[in-house]
N, C-alpha and C positions, 0 to 999 in steps of 0.2 A: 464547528459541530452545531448540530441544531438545538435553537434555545425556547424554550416557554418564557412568554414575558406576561406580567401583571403591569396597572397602569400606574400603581403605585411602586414602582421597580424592583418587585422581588423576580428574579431570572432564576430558570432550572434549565439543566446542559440534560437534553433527551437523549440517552442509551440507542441503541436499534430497537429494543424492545421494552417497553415501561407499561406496568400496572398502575393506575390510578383509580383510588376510592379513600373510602374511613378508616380502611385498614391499616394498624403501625408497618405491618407487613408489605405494603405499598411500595411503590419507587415513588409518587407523587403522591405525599399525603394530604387529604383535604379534611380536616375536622371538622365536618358541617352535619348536622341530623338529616336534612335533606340528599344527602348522598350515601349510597350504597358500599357495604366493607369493599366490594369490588367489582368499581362502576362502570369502567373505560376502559379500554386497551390501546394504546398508543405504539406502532411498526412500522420500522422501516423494510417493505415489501421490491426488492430491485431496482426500485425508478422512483418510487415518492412514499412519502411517510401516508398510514393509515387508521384513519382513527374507527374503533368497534363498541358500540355499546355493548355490554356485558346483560341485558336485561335490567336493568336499574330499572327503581320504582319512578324516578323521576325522569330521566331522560338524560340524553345527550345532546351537547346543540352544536351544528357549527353554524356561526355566523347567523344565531339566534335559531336558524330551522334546526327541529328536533330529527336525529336521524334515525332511522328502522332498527332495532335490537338486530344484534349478529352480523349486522351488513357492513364489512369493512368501505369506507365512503374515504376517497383521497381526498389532501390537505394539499392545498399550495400557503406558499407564504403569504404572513399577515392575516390568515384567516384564524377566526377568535374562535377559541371552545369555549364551551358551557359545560359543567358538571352542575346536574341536576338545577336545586335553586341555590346553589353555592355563590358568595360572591368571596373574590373578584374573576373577572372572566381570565382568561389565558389567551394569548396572542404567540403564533409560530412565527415568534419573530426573526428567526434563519430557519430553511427546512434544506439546509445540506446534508448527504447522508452523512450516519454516523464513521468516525474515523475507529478505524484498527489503533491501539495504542498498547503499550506496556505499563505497569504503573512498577514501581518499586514501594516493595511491603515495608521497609523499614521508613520510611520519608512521607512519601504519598509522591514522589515526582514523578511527572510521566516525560514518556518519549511515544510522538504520534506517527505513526504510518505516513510518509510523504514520497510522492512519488513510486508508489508500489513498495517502496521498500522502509522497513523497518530497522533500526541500526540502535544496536543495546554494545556496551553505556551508553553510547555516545556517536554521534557522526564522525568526531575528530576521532575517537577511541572503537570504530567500527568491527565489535570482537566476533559478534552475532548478529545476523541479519536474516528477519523474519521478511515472505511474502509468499504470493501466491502464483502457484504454477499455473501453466496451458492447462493442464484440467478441471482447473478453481482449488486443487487441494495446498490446504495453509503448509510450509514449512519453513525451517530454520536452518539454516547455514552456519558453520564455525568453518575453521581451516581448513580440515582434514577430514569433514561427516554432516551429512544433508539427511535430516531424521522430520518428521510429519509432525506437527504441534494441533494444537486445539483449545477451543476459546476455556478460559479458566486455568490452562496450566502454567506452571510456576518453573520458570528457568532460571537456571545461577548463571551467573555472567562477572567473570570478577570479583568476585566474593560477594554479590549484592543480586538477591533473590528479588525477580521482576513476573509479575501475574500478567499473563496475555489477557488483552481485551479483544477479541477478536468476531467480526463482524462478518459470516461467512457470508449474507446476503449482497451486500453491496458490491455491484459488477465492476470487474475491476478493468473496464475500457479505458483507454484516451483516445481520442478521437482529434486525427490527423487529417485535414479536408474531410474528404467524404468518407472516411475510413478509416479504423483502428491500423495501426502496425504491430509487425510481428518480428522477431529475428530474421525465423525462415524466409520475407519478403525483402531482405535487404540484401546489397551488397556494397562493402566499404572500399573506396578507392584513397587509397594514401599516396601521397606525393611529397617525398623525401628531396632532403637538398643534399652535396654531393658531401659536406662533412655530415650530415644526420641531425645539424643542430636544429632546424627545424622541423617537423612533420605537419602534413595538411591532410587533413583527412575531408573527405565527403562523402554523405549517404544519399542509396541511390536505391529507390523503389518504382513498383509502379506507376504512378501517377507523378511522379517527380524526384529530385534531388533537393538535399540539403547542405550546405555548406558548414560541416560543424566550427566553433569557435574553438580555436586553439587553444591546446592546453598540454603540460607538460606529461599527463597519464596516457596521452597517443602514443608517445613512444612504445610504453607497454602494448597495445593494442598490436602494435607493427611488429613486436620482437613476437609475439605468437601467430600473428596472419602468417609473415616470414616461414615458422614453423611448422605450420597449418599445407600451407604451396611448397616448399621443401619436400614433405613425406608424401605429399602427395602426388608429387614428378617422379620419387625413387618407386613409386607403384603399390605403395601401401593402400590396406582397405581405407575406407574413409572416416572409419569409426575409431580409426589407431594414429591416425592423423592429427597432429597439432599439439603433442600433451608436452610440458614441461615441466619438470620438476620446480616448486618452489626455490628450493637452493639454489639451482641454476638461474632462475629468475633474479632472483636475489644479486646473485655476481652480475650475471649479465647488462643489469640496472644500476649495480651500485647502489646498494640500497638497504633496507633491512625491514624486518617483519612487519615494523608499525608503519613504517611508510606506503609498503608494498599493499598492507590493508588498505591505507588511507587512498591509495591509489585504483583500487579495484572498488572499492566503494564508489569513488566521485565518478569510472567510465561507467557504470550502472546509474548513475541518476542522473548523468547527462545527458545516456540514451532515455532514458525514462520520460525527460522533459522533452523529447524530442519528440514523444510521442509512442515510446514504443513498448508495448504492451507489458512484453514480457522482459524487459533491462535487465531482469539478473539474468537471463540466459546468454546475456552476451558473452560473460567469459564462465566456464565448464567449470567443474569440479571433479575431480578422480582421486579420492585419498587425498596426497601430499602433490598431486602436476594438476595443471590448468592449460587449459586451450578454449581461444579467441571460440566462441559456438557461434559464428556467424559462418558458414560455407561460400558464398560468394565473395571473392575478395582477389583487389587491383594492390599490386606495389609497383608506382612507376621510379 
């Protein structure tokens, strides 16, 4: 996350959005008579952090030049602010944007947004998983019900009440060569061995293939493609196409609920690292069945 640093090493971890002046009321408090109750505004604007003088009687400086009152003036890294005649100067010493996080109100511990997806308790304990749809709107995921969250609200999750920190500005691309990925752009060709102990999967978009790395949640992937091309030979629409029930899931894998999470968690941030935008849409939710939400799809 992005940090204000001093030369004398006091660090402050930058919000997307921070007030700084005199003010107790502040996110960055400067106690200096020289600076205004509410001098600065410091935002993260899509693409880079932006610093705005407030009007201050003293000014704003980066990199010693004083900047225009009202005028958001972008920051890259390393470049030093000035509040008014305050010393010590401030250095953005990381301008990564700010991360999506949860914090837990009884502890203080957080869990940060990685790979588009957020996973409350726990990665290994993946109960609830917050991210962001194709339309940019924030929501959360359980088993059984996909409901719209928003920054500031407070989710139970195992007996332990978590406050979303959520950061609707920061664009939630990856960027794959010359171009983000999407579900809709792929298609997944698996290649099974004739007992099924192995599965190989490859992704196959425009501009190229990827060879993914083996892993044992492919099988999941193939027991819903399988069911996905199944209903969709017998002539079903395409929207009824692919669903299975959990339980069935469950028998079919050998397996049981916390596995089966930990399972569909780890093929969402596989695809995620691989580039693709939208990873939790790769397997669907409907109540209590799920279907693989990728439509192009090889079983050799």
């Amino acid at each position: 996350m992005a940090t204000l640093a001093t030369s004398d090493g006091v660090r402050f971890v930058v919000e997307a959005d921070i007030l700084i002046g005199r003010a107790d009321q502040c996110d960055l408090s400067v106690d200096h008579p020289g600076v205004s109750k509410q001098h600065a505004r410091l935002r993260w604007t899509k693409s880079a952090w932006h610093l705005r003088d407030l009007g201050s009687q003293n000014g704003t400086f980066v990199n010693r030049r004083r900047i225009a009152p009202g005028v958001e003036v972008p920051l890259r890294r390393n470049d030093v602010i000035g509040v008014g005649v305050a010393d010590p100067l401030w250095v953005l010493e990381d301008a990564t944007p700010p991360l999506s996080r949860a914090v837990d109100e009884s502890t203080g511990e957080e869990r940060l947004l990685e790979h588009g997806l957020l996973l409350l308790p726990s990665a290994d304990e993946p109960l609830l998983t917050v991210f962001q749809d194709a339309a940019g709107v924030w929501k959360a995921e359980t088993e059984s019900v996909v409901f719209p969250v928003r920054d500031g609200q407070t989710v139970t999750v195992a007996g332990r009440e978590w406050t979303l920190v959520i950061n609707p500005e920061v664009e939630r691309t990856v960027e794959t060569g010359a171009r983000s990925l999407n579900i809709r752009d792929l298609e997944l060709q698996f290649t099974v061995s004739q007992a099924e102990e192995r599965v190989e999967l490859e992704v196959v978009h425009a501009v190229g293939s990827m060879a993914v790395p083996e892993r044992k949640f492919h099988y999941l992937l193939l027991l819903l493609a399988r069911q996905r091309l199944e209903d969709r030979a017998a002539g079903h629409e395409e929207r009824e196409c692919g669903w299975l029930e959990r339980s069935d899931l469950y028998r079919m894998l050998r397996t049981d609920r916390e596995s089966f999470n930990k399972d569909v968690s780890r093929a969402r941030r596989q695809f995620s690292k691989l580039g693709v935008a939208d990873a939790r849409d790769l397997i669907d939710v409907w109540g209590d069945s799920r279907r693989i939400g990728v439509e192009r799809l090889l079983v050799r």
